[in-house]
MARZA-432308 format. One record per residue: residue in three letters; residue number from 1; y, x, z of N, C-alpha, C in turn. Coordinates in steps of 0.2 Angstrom, whole numbers, plus 2048, in hexadecimal, padded with zeros to 3 digits. Each point is the difference from the previous one (the first is absolute). Last residue first. Layout:
+------+------+-----+-----+-----+------+------+------+-----+-----+-----+
| lopa | zapa | n_y | n_x | n_z | ca_y | ca_x | ca_z | c_y | c_x | c_z |
+------+------+-----+-----+-----+------+------+------+-----+-----+-----+
|  ALA |  NUM |   Y |   X |   Z |    Y |    X |    Z |   Y |   X |   Z |
...
+------+------+-----+-----+-----+------+------+------+-----+-----+-----+
REM end
This chain:
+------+------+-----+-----+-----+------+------+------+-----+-----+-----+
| lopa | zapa | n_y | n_x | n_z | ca_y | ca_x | ca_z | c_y | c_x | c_z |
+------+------+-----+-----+-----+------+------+------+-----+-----+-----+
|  UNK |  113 | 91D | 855 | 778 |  807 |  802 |  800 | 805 | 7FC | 804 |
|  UNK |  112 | 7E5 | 7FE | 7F7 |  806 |  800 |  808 | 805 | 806 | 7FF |
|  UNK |  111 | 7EC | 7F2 | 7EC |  808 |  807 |  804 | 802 | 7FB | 808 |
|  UNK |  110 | 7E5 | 7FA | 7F6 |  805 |  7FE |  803 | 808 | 807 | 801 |
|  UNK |  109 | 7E8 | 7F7 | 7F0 |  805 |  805 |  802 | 806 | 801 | 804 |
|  UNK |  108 | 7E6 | 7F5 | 7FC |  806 |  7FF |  7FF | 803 | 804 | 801 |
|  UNK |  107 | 7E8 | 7FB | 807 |  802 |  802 |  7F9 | 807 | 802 | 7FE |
|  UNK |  106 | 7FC | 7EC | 80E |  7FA |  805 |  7FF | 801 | 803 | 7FA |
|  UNK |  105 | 80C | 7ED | 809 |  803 |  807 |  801 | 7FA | 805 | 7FD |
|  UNK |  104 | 7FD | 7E9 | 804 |  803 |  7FE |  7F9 | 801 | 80C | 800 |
|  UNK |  103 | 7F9 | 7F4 | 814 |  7F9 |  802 |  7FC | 801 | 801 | 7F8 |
|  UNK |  102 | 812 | 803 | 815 |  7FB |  7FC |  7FE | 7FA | 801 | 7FB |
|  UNK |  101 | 815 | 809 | 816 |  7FA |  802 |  7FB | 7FC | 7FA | 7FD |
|  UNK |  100 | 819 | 801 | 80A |  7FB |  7FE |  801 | 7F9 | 800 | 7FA |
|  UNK |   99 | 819 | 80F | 806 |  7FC |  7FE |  7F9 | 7FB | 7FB | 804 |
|  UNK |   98 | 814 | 809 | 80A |  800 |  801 |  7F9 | 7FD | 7FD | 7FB |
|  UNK |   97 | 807 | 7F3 | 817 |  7FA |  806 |  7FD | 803 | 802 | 7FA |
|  UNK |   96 | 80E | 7F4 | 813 |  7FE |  7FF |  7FB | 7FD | 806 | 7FD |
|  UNK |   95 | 803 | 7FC | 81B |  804 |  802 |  7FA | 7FC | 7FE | 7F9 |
|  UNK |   94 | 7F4 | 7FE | 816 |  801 |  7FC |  7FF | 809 | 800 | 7FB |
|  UNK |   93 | 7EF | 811 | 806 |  7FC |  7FB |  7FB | 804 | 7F8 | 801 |
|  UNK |   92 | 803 | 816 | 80B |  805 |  7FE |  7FB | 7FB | 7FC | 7FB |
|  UNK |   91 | 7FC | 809 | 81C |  7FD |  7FD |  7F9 | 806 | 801 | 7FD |
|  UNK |   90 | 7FB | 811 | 815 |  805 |  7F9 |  7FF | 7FE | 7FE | 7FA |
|  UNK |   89 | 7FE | 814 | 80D |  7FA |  7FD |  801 | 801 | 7F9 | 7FD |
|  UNK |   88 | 80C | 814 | 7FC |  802 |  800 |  807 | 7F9 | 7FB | 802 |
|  UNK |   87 | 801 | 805 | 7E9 |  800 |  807 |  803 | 7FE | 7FE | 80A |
|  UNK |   86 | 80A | 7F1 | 7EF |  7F8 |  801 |  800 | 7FF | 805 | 805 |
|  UNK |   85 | 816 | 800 | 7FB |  7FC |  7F8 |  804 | 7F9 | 801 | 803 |
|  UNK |   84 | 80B | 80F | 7F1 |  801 |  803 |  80A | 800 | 7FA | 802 |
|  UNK |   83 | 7FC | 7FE | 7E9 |  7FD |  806 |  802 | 7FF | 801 | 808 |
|  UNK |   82 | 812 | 7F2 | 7F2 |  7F7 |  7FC |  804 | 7FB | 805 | 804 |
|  UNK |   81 | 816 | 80B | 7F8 |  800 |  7FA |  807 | 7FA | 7FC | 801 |
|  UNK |   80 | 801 | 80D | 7ED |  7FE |  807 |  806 | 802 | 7FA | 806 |
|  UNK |   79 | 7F8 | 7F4 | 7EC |  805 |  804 |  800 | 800 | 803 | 809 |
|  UNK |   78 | 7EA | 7F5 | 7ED |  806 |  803 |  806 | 804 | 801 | 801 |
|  UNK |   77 | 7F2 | 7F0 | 7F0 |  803 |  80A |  7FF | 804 | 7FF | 806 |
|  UNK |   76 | 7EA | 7F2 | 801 |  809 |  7FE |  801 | 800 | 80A | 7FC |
|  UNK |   75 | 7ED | 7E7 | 7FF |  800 |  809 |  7FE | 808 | 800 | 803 |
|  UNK |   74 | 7EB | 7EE | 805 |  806 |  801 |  7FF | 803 | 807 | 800 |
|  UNK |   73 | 7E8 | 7F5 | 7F9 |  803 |  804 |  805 | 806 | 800 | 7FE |
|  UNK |   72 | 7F2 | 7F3 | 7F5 |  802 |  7FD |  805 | 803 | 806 | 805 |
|  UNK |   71 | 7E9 | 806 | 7F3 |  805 |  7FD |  7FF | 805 | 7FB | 805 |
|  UNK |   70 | 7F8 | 81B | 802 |  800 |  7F8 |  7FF | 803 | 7FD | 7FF |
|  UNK |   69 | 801 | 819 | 7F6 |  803 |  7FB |  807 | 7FE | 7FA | 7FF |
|  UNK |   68 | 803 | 81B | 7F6 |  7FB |  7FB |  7FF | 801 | 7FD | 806 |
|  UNK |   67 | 80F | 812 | 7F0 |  7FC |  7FE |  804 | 7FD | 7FB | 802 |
|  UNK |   66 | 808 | 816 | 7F0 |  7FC |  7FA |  800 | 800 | 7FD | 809 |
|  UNK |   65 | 818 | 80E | 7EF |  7F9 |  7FE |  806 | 7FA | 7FB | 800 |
|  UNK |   64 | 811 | 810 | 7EB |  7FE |  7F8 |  804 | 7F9 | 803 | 805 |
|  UNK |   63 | 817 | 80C | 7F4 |  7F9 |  801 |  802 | 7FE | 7F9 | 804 |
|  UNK |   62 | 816 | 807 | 7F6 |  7FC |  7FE |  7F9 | 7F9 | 801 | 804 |
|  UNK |   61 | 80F | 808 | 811 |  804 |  7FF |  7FA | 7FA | 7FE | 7FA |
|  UNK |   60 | 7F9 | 803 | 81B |  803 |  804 |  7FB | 803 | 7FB | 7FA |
|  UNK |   59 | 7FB | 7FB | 818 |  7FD |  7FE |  7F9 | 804 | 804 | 7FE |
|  UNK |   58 | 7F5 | 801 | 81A |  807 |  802 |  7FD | 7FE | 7FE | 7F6 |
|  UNK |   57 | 7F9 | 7F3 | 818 |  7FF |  804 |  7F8 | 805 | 802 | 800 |
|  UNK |   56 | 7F3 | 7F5 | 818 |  809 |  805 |  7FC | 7FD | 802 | 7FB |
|  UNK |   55 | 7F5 | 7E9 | 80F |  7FE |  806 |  7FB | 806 | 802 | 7FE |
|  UNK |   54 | 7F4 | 7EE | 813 |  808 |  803 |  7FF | 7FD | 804 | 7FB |
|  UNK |   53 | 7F5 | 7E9 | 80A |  800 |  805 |  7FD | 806 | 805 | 7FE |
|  UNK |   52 | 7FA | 7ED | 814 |  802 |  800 |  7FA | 7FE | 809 | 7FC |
|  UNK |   51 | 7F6 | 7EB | 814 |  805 |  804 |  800 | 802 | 804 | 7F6 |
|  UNK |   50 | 7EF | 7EB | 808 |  807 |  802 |  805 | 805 | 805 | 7FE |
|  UNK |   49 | 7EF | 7F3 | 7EE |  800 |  805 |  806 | 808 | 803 | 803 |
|  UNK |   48 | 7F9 | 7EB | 7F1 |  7F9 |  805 |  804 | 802 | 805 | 805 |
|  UNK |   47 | 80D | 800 | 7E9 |  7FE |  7F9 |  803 | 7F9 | 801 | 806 |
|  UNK |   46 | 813 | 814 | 7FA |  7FA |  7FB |  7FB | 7FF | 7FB | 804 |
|  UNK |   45 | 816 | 811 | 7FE |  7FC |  7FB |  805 | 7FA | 7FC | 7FC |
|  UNK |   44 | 80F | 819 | 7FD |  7FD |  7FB |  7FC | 7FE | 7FD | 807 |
|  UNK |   43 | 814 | 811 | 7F7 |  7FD |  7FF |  805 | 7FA | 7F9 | 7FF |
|  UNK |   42 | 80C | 818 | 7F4 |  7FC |  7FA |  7FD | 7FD | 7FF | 808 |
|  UNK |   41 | 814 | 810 | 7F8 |  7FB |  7FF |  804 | 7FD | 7FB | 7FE |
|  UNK |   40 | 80B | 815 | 7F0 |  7FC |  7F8 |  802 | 7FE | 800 | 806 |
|  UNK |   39 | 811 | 810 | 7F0 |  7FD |  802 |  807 | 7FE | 7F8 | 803 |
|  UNK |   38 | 807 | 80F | 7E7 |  801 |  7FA |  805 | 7FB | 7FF | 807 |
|  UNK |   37 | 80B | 814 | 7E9 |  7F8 |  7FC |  803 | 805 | 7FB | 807 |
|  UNK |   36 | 80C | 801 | 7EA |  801 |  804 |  804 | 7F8 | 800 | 805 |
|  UNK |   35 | 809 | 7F5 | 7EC |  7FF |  804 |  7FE | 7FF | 805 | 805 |
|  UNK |   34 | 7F7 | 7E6 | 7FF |  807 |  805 |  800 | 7FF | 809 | 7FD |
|  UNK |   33 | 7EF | 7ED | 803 |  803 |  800 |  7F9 | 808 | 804 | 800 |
|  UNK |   32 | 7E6 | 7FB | 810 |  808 |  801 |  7FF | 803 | 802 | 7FA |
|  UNK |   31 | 7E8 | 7F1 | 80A |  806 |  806 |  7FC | 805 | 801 | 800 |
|  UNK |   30 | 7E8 | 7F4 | 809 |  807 |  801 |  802 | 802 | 806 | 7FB |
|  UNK |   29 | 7E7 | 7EE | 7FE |  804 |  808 |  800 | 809 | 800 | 801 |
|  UNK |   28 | 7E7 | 7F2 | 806 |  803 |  7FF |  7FB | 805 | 807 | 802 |
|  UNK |   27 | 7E8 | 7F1 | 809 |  800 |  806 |  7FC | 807 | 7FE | 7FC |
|  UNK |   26 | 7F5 | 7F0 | 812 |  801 |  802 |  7FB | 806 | 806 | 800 |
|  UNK |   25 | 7E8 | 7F2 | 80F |  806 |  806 |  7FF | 802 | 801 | 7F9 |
|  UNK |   24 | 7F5 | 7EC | 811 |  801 |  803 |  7F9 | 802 | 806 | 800 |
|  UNK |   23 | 7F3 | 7F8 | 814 |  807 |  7FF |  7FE | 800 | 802 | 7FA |
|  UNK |   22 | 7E8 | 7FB | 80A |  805 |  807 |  800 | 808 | 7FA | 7FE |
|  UNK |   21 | 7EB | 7F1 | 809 |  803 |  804 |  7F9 | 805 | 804 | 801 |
|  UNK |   20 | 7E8 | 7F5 | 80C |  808 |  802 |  802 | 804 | 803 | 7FB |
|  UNK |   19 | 7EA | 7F8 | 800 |  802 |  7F9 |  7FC | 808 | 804 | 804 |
|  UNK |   18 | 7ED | 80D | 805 |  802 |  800 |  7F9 | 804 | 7FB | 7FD |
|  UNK |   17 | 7FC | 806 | 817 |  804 |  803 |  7FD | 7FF | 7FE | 7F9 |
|  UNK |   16 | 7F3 | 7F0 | 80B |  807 |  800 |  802 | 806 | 808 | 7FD |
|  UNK |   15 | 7E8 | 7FF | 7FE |  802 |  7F9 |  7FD | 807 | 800 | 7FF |
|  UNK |   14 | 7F3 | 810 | 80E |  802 |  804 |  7FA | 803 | 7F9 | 7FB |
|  UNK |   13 | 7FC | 7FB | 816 |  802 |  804 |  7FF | 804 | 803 | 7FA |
|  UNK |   12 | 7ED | 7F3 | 800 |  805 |  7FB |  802 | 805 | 803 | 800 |
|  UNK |   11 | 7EC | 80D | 7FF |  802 |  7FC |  7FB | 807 | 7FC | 800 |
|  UNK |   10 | 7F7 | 80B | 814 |  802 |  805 |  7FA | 803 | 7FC | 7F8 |
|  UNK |    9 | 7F6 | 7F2 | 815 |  808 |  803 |  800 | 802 | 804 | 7FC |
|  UNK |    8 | 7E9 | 7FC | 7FC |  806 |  7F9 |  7FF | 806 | 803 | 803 |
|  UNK |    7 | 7F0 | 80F | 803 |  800 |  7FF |  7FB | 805 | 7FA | 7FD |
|  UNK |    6 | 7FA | 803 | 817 |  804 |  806 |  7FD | 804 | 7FF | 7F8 |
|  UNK |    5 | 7F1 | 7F0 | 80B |  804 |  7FE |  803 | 805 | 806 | 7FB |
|  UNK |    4 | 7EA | 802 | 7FE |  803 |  7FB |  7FB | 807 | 801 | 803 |
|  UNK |    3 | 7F4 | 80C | 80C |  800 |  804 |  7FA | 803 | 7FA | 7FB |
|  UNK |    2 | 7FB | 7F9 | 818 |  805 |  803 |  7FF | 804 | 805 | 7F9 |
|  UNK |    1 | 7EA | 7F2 | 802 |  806 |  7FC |  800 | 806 | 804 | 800 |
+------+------+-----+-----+-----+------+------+------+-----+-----+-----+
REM end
């Protein structure tokens, strides 16, 4: 009985993570079209989780970034005052996003100038 019992919690188990579905991730690229390099913060809230994502590029001139973000995360370019929001332990997910991530952006070229 106890060998069944194992085996049915195993099954059941494995039931339930397969019917769990990852978050999309979509694939798209930042570029600077200045002439001079520029210096990115990209602060992101995804849907799900508490706290946020912070990432610094520097984009050179005519060079594209790839990066990758569920769908429905709200993306911010920074400025050095969100920065030392975030920084001190405080959201900006309630400021107007640059970009909220969708399933239309994959692939895309996004200038941050």
């Amino acid at each position: 009985m106890k060998p069944f019992f194992l085996i049915c919690s195993f099954l059941l188990t494995q039931m339930i993570i397969a019917q769990t579905e990852a978050p999309k991730m979509i694939n798209f690229y930042l570029k600077n079209t200045q002439l001079l390099p520029k210096k990115v913060t990209l602060i992101g809230y995804s849907p799900g989780v508490s706290g946020n994502s912070t990432y610094g590029y520097i984009l050179f001139p005519g060079i594209k970034r790839a990066v990758s973000y569920t769908v429905g995360t709200k993306l911010y370019l920074a400025s050095s005052r969100q920065v030392g929001v975030v920084m001190s332990g405080n959201r900006i997910d309630k400021d107007p996003p640059f970009l909220v991530v969708g399933a239309s952006d994959a692939n895309k070229i996004i200038k941050v100038n």
